[in-house]
PAZATOR-891388 format. One record per residue (C-alpha): residue number from 1; chain; x, y, z. Coordinates in steps of 0.001 Angstrom, whole numbers. Each point is the difference from the previous one (the first is absolute). Last residue first. Layout:
+-----+--------+---------+---------+---------+
| num | chaine |       u |       v |       w |
+-----+--------+---------+---------+---------+
| NUM |      A |       X |       Y |       Z |
...
+-----+--------+---------+---------+---------+
***
This chain:
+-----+--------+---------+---------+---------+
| num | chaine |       u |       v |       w |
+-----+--------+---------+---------+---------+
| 159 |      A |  109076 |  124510 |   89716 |
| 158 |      A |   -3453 |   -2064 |     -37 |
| 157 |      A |    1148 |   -3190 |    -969 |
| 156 |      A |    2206 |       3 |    3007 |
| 155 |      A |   -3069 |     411 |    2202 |
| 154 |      A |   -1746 |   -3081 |   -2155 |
| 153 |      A |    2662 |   -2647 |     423 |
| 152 |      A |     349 |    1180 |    3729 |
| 151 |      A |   -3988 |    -695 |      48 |
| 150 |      A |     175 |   -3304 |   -1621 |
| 149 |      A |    2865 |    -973 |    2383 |
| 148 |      A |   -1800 |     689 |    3015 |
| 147 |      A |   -3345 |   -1619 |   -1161 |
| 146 |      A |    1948 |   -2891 |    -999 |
| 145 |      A |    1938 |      24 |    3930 |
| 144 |      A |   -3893 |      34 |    1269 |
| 143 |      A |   -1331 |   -2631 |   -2436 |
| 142 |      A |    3070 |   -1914 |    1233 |
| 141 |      A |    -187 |     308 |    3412 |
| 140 |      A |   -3658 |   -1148 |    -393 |
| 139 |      A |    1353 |   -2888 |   -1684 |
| 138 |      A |    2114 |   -1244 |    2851 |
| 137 |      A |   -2765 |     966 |    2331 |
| 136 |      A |   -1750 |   -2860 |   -1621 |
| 135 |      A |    2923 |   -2044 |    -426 |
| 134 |      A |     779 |     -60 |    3964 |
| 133 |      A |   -3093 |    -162 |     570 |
| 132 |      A |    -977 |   -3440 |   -1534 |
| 131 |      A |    3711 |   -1185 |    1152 |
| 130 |      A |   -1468 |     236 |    3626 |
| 129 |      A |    1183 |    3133 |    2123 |
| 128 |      A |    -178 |   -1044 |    4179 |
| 127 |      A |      23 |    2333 |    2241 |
| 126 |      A |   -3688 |     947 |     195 |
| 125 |      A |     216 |    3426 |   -1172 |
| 124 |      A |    2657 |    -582 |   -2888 |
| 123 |      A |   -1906 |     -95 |   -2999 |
| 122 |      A |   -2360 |    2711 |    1130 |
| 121 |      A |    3312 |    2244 |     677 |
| 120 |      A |    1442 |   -1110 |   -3962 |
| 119 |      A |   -3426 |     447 |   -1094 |
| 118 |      A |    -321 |    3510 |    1251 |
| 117 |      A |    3599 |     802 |   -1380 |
| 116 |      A |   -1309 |    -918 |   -3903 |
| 115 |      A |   -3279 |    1449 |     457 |
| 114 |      A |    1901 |    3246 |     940 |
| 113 |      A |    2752 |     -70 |   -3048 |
| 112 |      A |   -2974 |    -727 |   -2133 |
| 111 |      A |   -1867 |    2687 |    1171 |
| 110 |      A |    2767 |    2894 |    -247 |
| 109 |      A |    1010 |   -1201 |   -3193 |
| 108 |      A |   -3453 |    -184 |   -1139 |
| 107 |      A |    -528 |    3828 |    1873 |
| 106 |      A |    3363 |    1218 |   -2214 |
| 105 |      A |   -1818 |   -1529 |   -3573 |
| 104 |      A |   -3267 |    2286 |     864 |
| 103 |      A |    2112 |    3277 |     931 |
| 102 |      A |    1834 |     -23 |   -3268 |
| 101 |      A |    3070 |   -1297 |   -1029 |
| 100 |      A |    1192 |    1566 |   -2873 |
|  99 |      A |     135 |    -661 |   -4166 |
|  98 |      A |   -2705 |   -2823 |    -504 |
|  97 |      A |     367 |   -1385 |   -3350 |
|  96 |      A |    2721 |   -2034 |     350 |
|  95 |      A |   -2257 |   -3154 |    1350 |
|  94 |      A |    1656 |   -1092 |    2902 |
|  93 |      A |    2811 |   -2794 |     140 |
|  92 |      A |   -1079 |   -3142 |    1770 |
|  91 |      A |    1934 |   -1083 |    3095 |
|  90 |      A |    1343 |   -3316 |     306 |
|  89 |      A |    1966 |    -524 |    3014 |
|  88 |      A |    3196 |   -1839 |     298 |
|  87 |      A |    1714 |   -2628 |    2096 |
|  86 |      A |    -331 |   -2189 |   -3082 |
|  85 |      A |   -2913 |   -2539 |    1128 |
|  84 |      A |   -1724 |    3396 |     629 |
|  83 |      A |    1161 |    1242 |   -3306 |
|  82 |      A |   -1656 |   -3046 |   -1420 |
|  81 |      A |   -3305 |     118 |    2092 |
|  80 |      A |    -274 |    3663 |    -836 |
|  79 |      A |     197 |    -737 |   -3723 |
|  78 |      A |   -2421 |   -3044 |     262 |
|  77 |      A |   -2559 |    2202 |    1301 |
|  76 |      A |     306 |    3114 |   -2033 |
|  75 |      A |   -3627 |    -371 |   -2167 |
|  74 |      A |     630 |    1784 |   -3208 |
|  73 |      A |   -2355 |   -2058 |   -1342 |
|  72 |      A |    1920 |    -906 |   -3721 |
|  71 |      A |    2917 |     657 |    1326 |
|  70 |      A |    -195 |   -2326 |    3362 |
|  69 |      A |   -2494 |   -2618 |   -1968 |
|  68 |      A |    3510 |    -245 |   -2804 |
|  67 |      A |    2236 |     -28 |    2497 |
|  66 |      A |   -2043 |   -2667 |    2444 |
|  65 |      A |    -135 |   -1878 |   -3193 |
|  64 |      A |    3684 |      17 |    -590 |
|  63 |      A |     839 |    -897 |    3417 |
|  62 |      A |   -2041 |   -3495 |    -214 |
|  61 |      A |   -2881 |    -917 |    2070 |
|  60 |      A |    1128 |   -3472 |     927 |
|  59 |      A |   -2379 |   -3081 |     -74 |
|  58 |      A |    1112 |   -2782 |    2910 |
|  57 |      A |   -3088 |    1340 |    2026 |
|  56 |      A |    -207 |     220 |    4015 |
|  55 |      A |     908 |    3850 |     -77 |
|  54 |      A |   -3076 |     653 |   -2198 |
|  53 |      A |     809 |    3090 |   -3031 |
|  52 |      A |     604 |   -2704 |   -2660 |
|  51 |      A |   -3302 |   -1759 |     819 |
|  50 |      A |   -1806 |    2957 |     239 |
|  49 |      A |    1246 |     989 |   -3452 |
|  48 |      A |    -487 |   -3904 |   -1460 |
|  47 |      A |   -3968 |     638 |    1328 |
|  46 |      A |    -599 |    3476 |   -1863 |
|  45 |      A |     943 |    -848 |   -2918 |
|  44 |      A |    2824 |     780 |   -2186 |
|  43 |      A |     543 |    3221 |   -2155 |
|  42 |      A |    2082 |    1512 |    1654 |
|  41 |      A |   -2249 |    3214 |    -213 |
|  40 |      A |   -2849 |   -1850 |    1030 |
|  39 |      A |    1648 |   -1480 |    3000 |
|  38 |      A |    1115 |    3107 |    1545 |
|  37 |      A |   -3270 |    1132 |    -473 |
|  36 |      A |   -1794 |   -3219 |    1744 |
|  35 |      A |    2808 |     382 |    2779 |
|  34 |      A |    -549 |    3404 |     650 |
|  33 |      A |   -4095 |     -33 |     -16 |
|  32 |      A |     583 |   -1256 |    3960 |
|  31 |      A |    1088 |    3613 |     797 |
|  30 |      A |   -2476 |    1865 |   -1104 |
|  29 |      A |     195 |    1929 |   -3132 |
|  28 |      A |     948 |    3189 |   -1102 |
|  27 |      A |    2083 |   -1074 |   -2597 |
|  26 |      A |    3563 |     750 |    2258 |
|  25 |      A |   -1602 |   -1838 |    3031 |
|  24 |      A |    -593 |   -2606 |   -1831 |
|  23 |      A |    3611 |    -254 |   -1133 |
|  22 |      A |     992 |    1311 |    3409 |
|  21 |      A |   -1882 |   -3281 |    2083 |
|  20 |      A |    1613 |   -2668 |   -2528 |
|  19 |      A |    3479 |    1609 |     424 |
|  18 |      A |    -925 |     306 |    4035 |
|  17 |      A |    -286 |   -4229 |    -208 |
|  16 |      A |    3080 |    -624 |   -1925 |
|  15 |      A |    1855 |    1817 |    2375 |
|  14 |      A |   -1564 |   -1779 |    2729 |
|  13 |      A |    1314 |   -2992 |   -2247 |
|  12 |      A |    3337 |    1301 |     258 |
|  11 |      A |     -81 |      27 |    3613 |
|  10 |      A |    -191 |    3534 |    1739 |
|   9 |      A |   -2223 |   -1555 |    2546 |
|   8 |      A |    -393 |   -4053 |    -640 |
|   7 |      A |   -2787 |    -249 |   -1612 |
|   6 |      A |   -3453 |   -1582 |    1394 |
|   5 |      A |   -2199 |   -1955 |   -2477 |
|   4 |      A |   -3291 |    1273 |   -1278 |
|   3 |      A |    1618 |    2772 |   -1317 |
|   2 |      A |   -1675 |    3649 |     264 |
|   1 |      A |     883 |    1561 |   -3496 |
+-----+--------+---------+---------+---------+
***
């Protein structure tokens, strides 16, 4: 989901937002689709979900339906904005049946560890990082510290 309306980075309704954009995501769909399925499984319409998900609206989207949309989706966005909020990090367990790491899950870590430093140095060139960067390298240090952790998961696995 691209809102119409900025978010505050790492607000709760930017959290709202990348829920929307990993339930589509999760169905093979494009982003935008994620409110319309989100929707459909709740069972509301389309126009009191984009009213609960704008910043400007009185309507609240209610914990219990971001559990239910998180389970039912499997989309981690509201889990990582929690254990953010927390101090934490969410970090999805793998699947169990991979028993090593191989070579393809060491080159992610690898690349995600990279992309993560490279945005850090872009981020910093000029001097000056705006709260835009600082979540987006944010999240690429956490798609590189999840890549980490997946693979440790998966070399213990192995033994």
């Amino acid at each position: 989901m691209k809102p119409m309306k900025p978010r505050p980075a790492n607000g709760p309704h930017a959290a709202l937002a990348d829920l929307m954009t990993q339930i589509a995501a999760s169905q093979g769909e494009e982003p935008a689709v994620g409110v319309k399925l989100a929707a459909d499984f709740e069972g509301i319409s389309i126009f009191t979900f984009y009213k609960m998900l704008d910043p400007d609206q009185q309507a609240e989207f209610s914990y219990t339906r971001v559990a239910r949309l998180t389970a039912a989706f499997k989309a981690p966005a509201a889990a990582e904005h929690l254990a953010q909020l927390a101090g934490g990090m969410f970090v999805p367990l793998p699947d169990a049946a991979p028993a090593e790491a191989d070579e393809a899950g060491l080159l992610k870590c690898a690349r995600e560890s990279t992309e993560a430093l490279a945005s850090a140095w872009a981020a910093k060139a000029d001097g000056v990082v705006t709260p835009a960067e600082r979540a987006d390298v944010a999240r690429h240090f956490n798609d590189a510290i999840a890549a980490l952790l997946e693979m440790r998961a998966r070399w213990l696995m192995g033994e």
